[in-house]
C-alpha positions in Angstrom: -18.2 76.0 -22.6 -14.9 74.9 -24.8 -12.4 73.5 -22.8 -9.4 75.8 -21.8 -6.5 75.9 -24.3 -3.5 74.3 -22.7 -1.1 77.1 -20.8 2.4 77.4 -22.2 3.7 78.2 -19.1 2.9 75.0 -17.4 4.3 71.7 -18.1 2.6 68.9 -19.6 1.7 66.3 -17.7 3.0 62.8 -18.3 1.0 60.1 -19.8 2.5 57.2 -17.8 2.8 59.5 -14.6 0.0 59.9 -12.1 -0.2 63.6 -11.6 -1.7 62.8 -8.2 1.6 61.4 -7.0 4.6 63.5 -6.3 7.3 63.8 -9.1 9.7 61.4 -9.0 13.4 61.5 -10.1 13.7 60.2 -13.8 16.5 58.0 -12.8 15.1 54.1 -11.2 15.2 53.4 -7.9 18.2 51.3 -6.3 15.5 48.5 -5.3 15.1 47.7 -9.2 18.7 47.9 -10.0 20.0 44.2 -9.4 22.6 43.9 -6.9 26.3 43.0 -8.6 26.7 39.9 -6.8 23.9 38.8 -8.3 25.4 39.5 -11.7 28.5 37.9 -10.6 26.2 34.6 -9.6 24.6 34.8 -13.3 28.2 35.3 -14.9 27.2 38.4 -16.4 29.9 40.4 -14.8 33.4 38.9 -14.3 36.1 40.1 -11.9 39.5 41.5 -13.9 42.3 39.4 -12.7 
């Protein structure tokens, strides 16, 4: 049997997303964004005077 031709209508899966798992929103989660005090302890941020 060939393989089915892929259907237009439906979207193609992601590589680098497991199409067992729910769909996830494409923006990161809060956990992975580093908190700004943290930022401020590195001296990548600084406060305006």
């Amino acid at each position: 049997m060939r393989p089915e031709p892929p259907d237009p209508r439906r979207p193609v899966p992601h590589p680098d997303r497991d199409p067992s798992q729910p769909r996830r929103p494409v923006h990161r989660p809060l956990r992975d964004v580093p908190l700004p005090s943290a930022l401020y302890a590195q001296g990548a941020l600084r406060h305006c005077d």
